[in-house]
DODORO-499138 format. One record per residue (C-alpha): x, z, y. Coordinates in pm, whole numbers, padded with zeros to 5 digits, always signed. Layout:
BEGIN
XZY/...
// end
This chain:
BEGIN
+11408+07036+03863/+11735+07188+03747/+11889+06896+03775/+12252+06885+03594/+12540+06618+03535/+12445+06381+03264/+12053+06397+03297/+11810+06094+03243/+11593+06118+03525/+11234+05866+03565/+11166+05793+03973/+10811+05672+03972/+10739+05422+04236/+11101+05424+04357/+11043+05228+04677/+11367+05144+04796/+11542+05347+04597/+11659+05623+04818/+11494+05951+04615/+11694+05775+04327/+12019+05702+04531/+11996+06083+04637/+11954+06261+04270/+12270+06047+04154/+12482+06111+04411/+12429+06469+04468/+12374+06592+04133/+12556+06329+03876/+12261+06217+03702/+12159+05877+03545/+11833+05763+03700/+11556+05457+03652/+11334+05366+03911/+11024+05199+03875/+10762+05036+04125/+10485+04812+04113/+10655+04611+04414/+10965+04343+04305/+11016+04368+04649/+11085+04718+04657/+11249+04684+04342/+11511+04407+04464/+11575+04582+04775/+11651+04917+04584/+11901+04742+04407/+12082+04556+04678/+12114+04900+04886/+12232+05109+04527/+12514+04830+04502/+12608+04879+04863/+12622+05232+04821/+12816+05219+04466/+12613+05354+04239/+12507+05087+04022/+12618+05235+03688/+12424+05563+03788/+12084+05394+03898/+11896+05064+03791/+11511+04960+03887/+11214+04794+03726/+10954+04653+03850/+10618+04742+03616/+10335+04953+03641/+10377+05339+03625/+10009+05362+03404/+10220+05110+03142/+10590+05265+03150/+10810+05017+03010/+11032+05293+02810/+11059+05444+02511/+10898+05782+02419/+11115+06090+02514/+11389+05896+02658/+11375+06108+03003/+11484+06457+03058/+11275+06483+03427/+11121+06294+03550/+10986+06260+03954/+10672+06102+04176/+10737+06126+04578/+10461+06026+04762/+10286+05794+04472/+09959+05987+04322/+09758+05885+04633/+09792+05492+04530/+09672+05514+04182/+09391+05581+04040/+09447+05612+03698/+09593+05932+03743/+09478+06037+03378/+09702+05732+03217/+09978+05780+03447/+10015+06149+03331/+09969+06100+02968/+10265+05806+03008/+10471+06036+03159/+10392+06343+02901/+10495+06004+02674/+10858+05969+02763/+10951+06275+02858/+11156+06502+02630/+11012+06830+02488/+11200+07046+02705/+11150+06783+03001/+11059+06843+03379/+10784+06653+03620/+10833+06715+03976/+10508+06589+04182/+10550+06532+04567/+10199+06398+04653/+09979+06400+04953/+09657+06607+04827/+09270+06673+04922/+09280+07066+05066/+08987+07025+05284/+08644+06871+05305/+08663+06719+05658/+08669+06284+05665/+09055+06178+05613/+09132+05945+05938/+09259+05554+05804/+09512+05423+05829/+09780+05645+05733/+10147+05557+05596/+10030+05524+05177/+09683+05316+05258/+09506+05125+05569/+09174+05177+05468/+08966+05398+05180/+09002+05080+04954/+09364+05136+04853/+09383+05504+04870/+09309+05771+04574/+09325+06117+04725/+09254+06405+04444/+09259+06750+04504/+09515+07016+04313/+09239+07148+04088/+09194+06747+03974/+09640+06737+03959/+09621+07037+03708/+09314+06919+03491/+09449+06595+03438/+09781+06755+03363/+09664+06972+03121/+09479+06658+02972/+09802+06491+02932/+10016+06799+02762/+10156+06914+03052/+10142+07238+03264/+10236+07351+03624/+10467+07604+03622/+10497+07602+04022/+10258+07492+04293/+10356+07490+04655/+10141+07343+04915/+10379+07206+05214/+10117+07132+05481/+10277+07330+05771/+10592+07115+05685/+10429+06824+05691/+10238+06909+06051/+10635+06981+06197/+10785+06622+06062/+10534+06431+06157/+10505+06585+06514/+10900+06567+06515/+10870+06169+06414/+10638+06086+06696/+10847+06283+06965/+11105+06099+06851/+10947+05749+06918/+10788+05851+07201/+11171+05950+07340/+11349+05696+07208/+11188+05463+07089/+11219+05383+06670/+11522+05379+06516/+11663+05077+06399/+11626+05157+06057/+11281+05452+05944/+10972+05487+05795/+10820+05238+06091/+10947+04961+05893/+10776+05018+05560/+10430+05112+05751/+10453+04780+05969/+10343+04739+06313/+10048+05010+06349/+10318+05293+06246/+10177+05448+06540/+09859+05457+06440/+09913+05647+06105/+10184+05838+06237/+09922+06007+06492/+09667+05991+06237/+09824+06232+05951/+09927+06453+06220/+09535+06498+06271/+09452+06513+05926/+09714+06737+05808/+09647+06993+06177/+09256+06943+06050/+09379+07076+05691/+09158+06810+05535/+09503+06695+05322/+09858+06841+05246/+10181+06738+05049/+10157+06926+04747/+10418+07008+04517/+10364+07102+04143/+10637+07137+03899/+10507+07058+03508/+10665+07105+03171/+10560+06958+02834/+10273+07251+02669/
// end
């Protein structure tokens, strides 16, 4: 992202903050997370006091198709693990085309469709088909290019994924789960979808994708 000191960076669907928390502390940048989840949102902000950077990161809750912010008023701009909950994907881009500067940078971390085999439910985004909206790269880049942006890199991370979640359920299996981890967010059948993106991901029928994009 070529992230430097002084940047305005946009985290879409921040969660609890900690993809935020990370860019500020480690590279010096001012960032605004949003999520459709106060929840989310009013944890995020308890942990970024505890941590001390309040003046470096604040969250809103609102919806990333309807970004509350004014146009170019981000120099990058980031999505971790968000595409595969909204559907909209054509408004979402064109709002983030919106308020990004001209020289401005989109990172995409997204799980993707790479294969054509049935994707096993639940898994950590979505418990059932209902509230998950898988597109493939070819739809990413399309709907991109719809919205004034191009991808200037495209890396698909799917023997990555494979080795952390492997890692993760050797881990539980061990030790049990940590007191604080993902099992938390995905509630009580993080088991489940642990063991089932392992299959889908060794079955190739999805992959975390990532796709940088710049303003055409």
């Amino acid at each position: 992202m070529d992230l430097r000191p002084g940047l305005r960076v946009l985290d879409v669907g921040s969660g609890l903050g900690g993809t935020a928390r990370y860019l500020a502390q480690n590279h010096r940048v001012t960032v605004t997370g949003i999520d459709l989840t106060d929840e989310y949102v009013q944890v995020a902000r308890s942990l970024t006091r505890r941590a001390g950077l309040g003046e470096q990161v604040t969250f809103h809750q609102g919806s990333a198709t309807v970004l509350p912010f004014d146009d170019h008023s981000f120099d990058r701009a980031c999505m971790l693990h968000v595409g595969m909950n909204i559907a909209d994907k054509q408004t979402l881009f064109a709002e983030l085309q919106r308020v990004l500067t001209a020289d401005g940078t989109l990172a995409i971390y997204d799980v993707m469709r790479t294969g054509t085999g049935d994707v096993a439910y639940p898994v950590p985004w979505a418990s059932t088909p209902a509230t998950s909206f898988l597109a493939e790269p070819a739809q990413y880049r399309e709907l991109l290019a719809k919205a004034g942006l191009s991808v200037a890199l495209e890396r698909d991370h799917r023997e990555f994924g494979v080795t952390f979640f492997r890692q993760l359920r050797a881990m539980i299996a061990e030790t049990g789960p940590p007191t604080l981890g993902l099992h938390i967010v995905m509630g009580q059948d993080a088991a489940t979808k642990v063991a089932n993106m392992i299959d889908n991901l060794e079955r190739a029928s999805i992959a975390p994708v990532e796709m940088i994009c710049q303003p055409r």
